[in-house]
C-alpha positions as CSV (number, residue, x, y, z in Angstrom):
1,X,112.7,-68.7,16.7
2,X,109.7,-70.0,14.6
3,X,109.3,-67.2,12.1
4,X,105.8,-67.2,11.5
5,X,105.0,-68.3,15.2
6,X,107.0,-64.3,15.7
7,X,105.0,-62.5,13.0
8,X,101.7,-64.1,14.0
9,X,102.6,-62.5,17.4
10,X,102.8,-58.9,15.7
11,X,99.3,-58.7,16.1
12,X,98.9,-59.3,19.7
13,X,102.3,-57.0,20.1
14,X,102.3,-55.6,24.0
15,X,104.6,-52.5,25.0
16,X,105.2,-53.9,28.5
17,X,109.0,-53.1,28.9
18,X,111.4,-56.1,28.4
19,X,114.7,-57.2,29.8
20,X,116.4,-57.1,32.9
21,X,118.1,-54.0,32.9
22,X,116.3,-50.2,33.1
23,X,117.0,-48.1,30.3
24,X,119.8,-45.9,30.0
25,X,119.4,-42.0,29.7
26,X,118.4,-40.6,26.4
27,X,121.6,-39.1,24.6
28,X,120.7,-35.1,25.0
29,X,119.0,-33.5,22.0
30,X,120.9,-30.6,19.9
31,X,118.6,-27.9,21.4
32,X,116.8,-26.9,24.4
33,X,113.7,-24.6,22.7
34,X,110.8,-25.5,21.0
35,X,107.7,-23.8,19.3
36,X,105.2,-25.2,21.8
37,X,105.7,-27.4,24.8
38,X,103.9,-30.6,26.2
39,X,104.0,-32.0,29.5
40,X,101.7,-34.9,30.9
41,X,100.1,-32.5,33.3
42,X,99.1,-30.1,31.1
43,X,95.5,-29.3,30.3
44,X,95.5,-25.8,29.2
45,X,95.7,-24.3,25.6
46,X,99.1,-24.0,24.0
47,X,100.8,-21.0,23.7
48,X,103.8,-20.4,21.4
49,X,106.9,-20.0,22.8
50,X,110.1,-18.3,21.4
51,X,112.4,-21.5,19.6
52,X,115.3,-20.7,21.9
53,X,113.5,-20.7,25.3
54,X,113.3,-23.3,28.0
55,X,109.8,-25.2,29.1
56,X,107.6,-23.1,30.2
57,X,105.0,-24.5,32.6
58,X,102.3,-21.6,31.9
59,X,102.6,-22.1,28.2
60,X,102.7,-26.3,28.3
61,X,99.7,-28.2,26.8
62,X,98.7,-32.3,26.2
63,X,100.8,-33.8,23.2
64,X,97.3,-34.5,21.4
65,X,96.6,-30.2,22.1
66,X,100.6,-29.5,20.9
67,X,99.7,-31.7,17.7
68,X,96.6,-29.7,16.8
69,X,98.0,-26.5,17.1
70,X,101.6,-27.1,15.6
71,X,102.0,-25.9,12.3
72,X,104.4,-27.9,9.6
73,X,108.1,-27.7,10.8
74,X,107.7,-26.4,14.2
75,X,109.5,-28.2,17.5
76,X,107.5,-29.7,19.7
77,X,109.6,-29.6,23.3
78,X,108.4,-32.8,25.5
79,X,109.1,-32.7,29.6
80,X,109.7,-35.7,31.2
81,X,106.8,-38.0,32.2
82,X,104.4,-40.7,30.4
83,X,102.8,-40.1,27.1
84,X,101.5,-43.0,26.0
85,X,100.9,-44.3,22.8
86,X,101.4,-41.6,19.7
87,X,99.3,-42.1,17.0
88,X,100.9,-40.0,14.6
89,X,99.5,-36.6,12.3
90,X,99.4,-35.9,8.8
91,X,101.0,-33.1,9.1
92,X,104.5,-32.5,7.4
93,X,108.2,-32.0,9.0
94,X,107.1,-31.9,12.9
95,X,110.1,-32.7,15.2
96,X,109.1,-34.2,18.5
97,X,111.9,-33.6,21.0
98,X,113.0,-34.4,24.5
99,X,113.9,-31.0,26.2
100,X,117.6,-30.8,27.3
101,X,117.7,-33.1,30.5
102,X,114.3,-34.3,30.3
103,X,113.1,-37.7,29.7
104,X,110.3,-38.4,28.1
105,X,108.8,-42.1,27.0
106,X,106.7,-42.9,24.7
107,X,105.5,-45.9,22.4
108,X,104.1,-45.5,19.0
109,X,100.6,-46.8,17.6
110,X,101.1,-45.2,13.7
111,X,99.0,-46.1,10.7
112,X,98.0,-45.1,7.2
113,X,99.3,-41.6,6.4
114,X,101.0,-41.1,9.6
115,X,103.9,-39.2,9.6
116,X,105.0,-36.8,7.5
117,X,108.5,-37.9,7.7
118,X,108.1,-36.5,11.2
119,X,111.3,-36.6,13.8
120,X,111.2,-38.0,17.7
121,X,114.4,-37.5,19.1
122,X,115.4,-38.2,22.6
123,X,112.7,-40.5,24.4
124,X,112.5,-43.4,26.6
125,X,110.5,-46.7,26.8
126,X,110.1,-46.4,22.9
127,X,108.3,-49.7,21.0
128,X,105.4,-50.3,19.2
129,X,103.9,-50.6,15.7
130,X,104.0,-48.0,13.0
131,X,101.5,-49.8,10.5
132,X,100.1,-53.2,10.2
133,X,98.9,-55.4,7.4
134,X,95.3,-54.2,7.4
135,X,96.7,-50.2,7.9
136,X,99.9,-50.2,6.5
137,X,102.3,-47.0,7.0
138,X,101.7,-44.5,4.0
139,X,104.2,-42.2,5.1
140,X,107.6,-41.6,6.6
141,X,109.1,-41.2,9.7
142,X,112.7,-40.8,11.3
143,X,113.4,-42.2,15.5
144,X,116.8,-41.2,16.6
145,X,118.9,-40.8,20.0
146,X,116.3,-43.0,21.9
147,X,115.9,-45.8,23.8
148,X,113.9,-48.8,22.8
149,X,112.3,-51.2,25.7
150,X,110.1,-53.4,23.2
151,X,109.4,-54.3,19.6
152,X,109.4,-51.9,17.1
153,X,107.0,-53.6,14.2
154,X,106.9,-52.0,10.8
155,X,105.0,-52.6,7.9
156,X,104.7,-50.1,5.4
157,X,102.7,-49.4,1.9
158,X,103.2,-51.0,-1.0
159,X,104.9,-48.2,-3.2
160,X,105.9,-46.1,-0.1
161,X,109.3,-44.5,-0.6
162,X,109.2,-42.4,1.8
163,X,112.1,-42.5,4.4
164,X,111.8,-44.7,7.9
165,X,115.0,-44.0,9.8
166,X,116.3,-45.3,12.9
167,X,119.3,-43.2,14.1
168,X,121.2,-44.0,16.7
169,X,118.9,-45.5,19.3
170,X,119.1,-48.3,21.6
171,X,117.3,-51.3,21.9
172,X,119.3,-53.4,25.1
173,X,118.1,-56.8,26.7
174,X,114.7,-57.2,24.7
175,X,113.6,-61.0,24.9
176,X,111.4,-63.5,23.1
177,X,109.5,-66.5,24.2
178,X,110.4,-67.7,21.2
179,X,106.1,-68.3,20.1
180,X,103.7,-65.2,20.9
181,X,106.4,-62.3,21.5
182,X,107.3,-60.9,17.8
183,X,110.6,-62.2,16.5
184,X,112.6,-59.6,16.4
185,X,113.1,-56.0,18.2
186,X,113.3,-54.2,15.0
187,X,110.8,-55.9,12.6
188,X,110.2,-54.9,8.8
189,X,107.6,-56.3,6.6
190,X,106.3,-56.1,3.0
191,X,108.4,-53.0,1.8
192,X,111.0,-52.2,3.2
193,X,112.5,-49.3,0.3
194,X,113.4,-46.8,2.1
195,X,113.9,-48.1,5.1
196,X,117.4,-47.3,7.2
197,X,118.6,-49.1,10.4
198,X,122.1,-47.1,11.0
199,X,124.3,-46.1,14.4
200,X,122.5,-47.7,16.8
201,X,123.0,-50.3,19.4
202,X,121.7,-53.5,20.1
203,X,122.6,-55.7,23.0
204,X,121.6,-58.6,25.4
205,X,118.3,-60.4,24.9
206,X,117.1,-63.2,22.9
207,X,114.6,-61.7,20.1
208,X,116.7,-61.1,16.9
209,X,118.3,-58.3,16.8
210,X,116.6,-57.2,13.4
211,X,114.4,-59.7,11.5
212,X,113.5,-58.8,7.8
213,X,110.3,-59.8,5.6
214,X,111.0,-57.3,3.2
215,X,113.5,-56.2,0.5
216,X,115.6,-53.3,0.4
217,X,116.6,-52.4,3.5
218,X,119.8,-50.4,4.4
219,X,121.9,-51.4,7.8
220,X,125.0,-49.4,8.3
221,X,127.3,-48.6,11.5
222,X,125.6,-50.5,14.1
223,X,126.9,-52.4,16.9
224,X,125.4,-55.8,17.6
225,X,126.7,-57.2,20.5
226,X,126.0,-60.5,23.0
227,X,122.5,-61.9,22.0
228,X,121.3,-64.3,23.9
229,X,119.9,-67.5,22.1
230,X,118.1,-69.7,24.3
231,X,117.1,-67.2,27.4
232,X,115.4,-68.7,30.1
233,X,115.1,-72.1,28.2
234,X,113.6,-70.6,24.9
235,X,115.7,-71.8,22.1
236,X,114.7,-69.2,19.4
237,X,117.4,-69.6,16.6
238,X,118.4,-66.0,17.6
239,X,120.7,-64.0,14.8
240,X,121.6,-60.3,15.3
241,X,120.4,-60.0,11.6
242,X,117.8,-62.4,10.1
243,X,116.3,-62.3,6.8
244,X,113.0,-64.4,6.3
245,X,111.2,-64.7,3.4
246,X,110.2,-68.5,2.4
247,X,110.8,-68.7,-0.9
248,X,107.4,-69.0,-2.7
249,X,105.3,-68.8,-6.3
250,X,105.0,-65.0,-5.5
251,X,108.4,-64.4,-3.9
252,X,110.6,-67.2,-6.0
253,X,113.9,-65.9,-4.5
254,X,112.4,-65.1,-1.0
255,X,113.7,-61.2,0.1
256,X,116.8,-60.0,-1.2
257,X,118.8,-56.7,-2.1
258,X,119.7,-55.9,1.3
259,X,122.9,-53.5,2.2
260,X,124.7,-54.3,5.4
261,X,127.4,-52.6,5.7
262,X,130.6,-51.0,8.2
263,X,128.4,-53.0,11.0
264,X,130.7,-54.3,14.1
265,X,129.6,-57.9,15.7
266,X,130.4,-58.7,18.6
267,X,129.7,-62.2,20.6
268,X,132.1,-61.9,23.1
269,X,130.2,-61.5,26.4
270,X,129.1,-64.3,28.9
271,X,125.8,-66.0,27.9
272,X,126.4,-64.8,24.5
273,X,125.0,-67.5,21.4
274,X,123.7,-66.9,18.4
275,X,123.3,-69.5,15.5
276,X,125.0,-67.0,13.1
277,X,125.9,-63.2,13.1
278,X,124.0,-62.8,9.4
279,X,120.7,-65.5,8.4
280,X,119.3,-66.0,5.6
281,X,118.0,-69.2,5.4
282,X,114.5,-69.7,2.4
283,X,116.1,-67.7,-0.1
284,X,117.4,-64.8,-0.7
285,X,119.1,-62.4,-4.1
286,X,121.2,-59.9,-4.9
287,X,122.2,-58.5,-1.1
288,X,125.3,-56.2,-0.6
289,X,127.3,-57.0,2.5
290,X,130.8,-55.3,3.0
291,X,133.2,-53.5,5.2
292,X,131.7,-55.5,8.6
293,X,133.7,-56.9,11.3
294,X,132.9,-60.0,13.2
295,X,135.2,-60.8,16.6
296,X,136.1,-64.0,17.6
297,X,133.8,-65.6,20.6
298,X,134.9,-68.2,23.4
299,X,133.9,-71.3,21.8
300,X,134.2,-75.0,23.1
301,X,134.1,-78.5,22.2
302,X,130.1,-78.3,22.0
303,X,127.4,-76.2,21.6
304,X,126.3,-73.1,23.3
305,X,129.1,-70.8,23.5
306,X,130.0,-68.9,20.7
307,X,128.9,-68.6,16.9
308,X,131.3,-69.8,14.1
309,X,129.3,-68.4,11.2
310,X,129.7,-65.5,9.8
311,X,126.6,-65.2,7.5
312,X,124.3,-68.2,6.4
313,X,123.3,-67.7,3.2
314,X,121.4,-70.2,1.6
315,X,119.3,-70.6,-1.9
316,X,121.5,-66.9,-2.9
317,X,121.3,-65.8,-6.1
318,X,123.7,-62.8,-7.3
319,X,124.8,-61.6,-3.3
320,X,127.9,-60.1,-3.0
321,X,130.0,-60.4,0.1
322,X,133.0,-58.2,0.4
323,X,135.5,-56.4,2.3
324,X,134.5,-58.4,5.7
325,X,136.8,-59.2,8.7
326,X,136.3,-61.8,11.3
327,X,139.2,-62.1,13.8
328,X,140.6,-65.5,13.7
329,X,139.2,-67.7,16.9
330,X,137.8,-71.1,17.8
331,X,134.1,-71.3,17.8
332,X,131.6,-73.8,18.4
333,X,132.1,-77.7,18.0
334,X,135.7,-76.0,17.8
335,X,135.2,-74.4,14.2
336,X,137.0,-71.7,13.3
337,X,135.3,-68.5,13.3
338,X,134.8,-66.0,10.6
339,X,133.1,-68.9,8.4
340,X,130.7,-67.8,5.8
341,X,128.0,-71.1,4.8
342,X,126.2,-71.0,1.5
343,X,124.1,-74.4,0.2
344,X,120.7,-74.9,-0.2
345,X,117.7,-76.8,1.5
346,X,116.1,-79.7,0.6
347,X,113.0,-78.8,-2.2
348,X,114.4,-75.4,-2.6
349,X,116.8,-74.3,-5.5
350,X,121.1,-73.8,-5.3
351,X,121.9,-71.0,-5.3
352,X,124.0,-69.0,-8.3
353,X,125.9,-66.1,-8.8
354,X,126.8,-65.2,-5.2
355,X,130.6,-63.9,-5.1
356,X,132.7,-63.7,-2.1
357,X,135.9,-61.9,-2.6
358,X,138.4,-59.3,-0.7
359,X,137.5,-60.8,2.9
360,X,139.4,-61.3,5.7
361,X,137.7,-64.7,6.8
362,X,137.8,-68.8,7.8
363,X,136.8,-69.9,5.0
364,X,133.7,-70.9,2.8
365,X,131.8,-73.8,2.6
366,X,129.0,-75.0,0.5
367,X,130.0,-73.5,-2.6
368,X,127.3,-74.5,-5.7
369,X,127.3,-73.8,-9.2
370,X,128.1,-70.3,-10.5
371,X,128.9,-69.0,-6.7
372,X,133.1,-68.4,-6.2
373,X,135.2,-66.9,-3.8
374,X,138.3,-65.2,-4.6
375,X,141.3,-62.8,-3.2
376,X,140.6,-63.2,0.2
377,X,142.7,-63.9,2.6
378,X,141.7,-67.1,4.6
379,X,142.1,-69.9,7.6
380,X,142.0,-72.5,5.3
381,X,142.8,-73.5,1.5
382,X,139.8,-72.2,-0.3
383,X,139.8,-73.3,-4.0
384,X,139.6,-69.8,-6.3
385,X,141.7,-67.4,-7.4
386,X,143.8,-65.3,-5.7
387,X,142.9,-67.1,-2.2
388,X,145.6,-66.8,0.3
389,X,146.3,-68.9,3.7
390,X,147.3,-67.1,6.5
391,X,146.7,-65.0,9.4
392,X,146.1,-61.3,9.5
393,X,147.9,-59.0,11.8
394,X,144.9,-56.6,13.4
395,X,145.7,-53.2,15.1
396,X,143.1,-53.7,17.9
397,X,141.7,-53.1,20.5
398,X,139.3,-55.7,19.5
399,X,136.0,-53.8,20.6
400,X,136.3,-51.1,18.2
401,X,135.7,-51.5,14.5
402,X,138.8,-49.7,13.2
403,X,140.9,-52.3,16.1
404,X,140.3,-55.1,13.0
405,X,142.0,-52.8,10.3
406,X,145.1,-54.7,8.8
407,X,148.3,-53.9,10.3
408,X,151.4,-52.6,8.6
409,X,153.0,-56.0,6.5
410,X,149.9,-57.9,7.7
411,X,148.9,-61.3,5.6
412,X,146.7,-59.9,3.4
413,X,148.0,-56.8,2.4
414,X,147.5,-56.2,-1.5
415,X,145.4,-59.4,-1.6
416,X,142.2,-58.2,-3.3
417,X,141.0,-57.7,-6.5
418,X,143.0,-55.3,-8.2
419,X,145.9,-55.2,-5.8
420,X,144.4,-53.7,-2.5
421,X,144.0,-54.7,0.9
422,X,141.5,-57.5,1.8
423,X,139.4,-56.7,4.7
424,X,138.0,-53.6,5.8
425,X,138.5,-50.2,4.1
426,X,141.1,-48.5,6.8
């Protein structure tokens, strides 16, 4: 979509739920007990409970109560209902859980020194904004084994190391409108050190998947599967991973020094488009992405079915690309997917130093001065080193990452650098 017609819509972000589809049940948390209890009903004082009981109505107090009286490290057991917007604590180490079988949702609204690398585990209906640029997030904070039904904006501190993880959560069939709706379902701005997007799904909808304006971040073992550029007539420019950051006097090179890594893409479904699996469009330095696999997609003579590139990198400088596989298909405009794009924009520089080597891919195109590719196993005759033509031999199944692992006496066995296998690690 417009980027900055999606970040100027961060600051009139709404948590109605989006999409088509209700969310699935939580995943269940590793324990039933906690140290005090919360359920929406409850109005009375908290009372301690013993870590390895069950909810106990007569103890149960409000979540703001449970806060208040929790001490650093303690459990805090949630019963299924409504909670509202969390605003976060100070305090340090508090785990917020969904009790076993219960399921709880809950949106955030966290600022400043919110959270004290606090954990929410288990909840519904999750979204929200955990710092913006007037009250950026000062702290850390981990989300994992939920279920996202909105945007999750983040923008923390300058400086701020602290950890911001999202572990294995879902975020299904969350749309744009492609001008006041934020851009993306998982949003990071300004600084993104320390922040990890890892084990989690995304699926359906037409927001990207994750949209970054910062540098930094670290996405591993996800699954991105069937977004859906151009829902309901909005034509977005919808990638599962987009990295944004115009290229400017204070941010020459735009964002850059991202890992993505052992991710699994997936375009496959009906209705699924994207422009590319991996964007990077005004610039960008010095990114890390390996051991991903990219399946083929139903493409056809024109647009609108299927996406052919790989990753669009443009204006790179120093990004390494290595140890990909894309399974061999025909793509849009009928070409070949598992293409990787580099070049550069008119008034912005070529990029340099970008190396592509030990994939399992189409081919390359738009390669500019100092930027090679070598030892990889390709579609089509690729000018470098070590490139080989032919077709690789994949174990399948096709939906599971270790299905695109080189079979025995494959093409592309002891292609790479240094006489291993191109591809994935297997």
């Amino acid at each position: 979509m417009s980027r900055r017609a999606g970040m100027l819509a961060v600051a009139a972000l709404s948590l109605a739920g989006c999409g088509s589809h209700p969310d699935p049940p939580p995943a269940a948390p590793g324990t039933t007990g906690a140290n005090v209890w919360v359920a929406p009903e409850a109005h009375g004082a908290c009372r301690r409970s013993r870590v390895r009981a069950g909810f106990d109505a007569a103890r149960a107090c409000s979540l703001d109560d449970a806060v208040a009286a929790a001490a650093s490290g303690d459990v805090i057991g949630f019963r299924t209902g409504s909670y509202g917007a969390w605003r976060g604590t100070a305090k340090r180490g508090l785990v917020l859980r969904a009790g076993r079988g219960q399921a709880p949702s809950m949106t955030l609204d966290v600022h400043g020194d919110c959270c004290g690398g606090a954990v929410l585990e288990g909840f519904r209906g999750m979204g929200g904004v955990a710092g913006t640029g007037s009250d950026p997030l000062a702290g850390g904070l981990t989300i994992r084994r939920s279920t996202f039904a909105a945007w999750l904006v983040i923008e923390r501190a300058d400086g701020n190391t602290e950890p911001l993880r999202l572990q294995g959560n879902r975020h299904r069939d969350i749309d744009s409108n492609g001008t006041t709706d934020p851009a993306g379902r998982v949003m990071v701005l300004r600084n993104g050190r320390g922040v990890v997007i890892e084990d989690s799904v995304f699926s359906g909808g037409s927001s990207d998947m994750i949209q970054l304006n910062a540098s930094h971040v670290r996405i591993r073992g996800n699954r991105f599967l069937d977004i859906k550029d151009g829902l309901g007539g909005s034509q977005n420019h919808a990638d599962p991973i987009q990295v944004y950051c115009a290229a400017t006097p204070a941010l020459p090179h735009g964002c850059g020094e991202e890992v993505i890594d052992r991710n699994y893409f997936d375009q496959s479904g009906p209705g699924a488009n994207a422009a590319a699996f991996i964007g990077m469009y005004d610039g960008t330095y010095g990114n890390r992405i390996t051991n991903n696999v990219f399946r083929a997609v139903d493409g056809g003579p024109g647009g609108g079915h299927g996406v052919a590139y790989i990753a669009d990198i443009e204006s790179d400088r120093g990004s390494v690309i290595r140890n990909n596989t894309a399974q061999p298909g025909v793509c849009d405009f009928k070409i070949p997917c598992g293409w990787i794009s580099l070049g550069h924009k008119p008034g912005l520089e070529p990029g340099a130093g970008t190396r592509i080597f030990d994939n399992v891919i189409a081919g390359v195109g738009g390669l500019e001065t100092t930027q090679r590719a070598d030892h990889n196993l390709v579609a089509n005759p690729l000018p470098g080193p070590g490139n080989r033509v032919g077709a690789p031999h994949l174990a399948g199944p096709w939906t599971h990452y270790r299905g695109y692992c080189l079979r025995r006496g494959s093409p592309g066995r002891a292609v790479a650098a240094g006489g291993g296998d191109a591809g994935i690690a297997c």
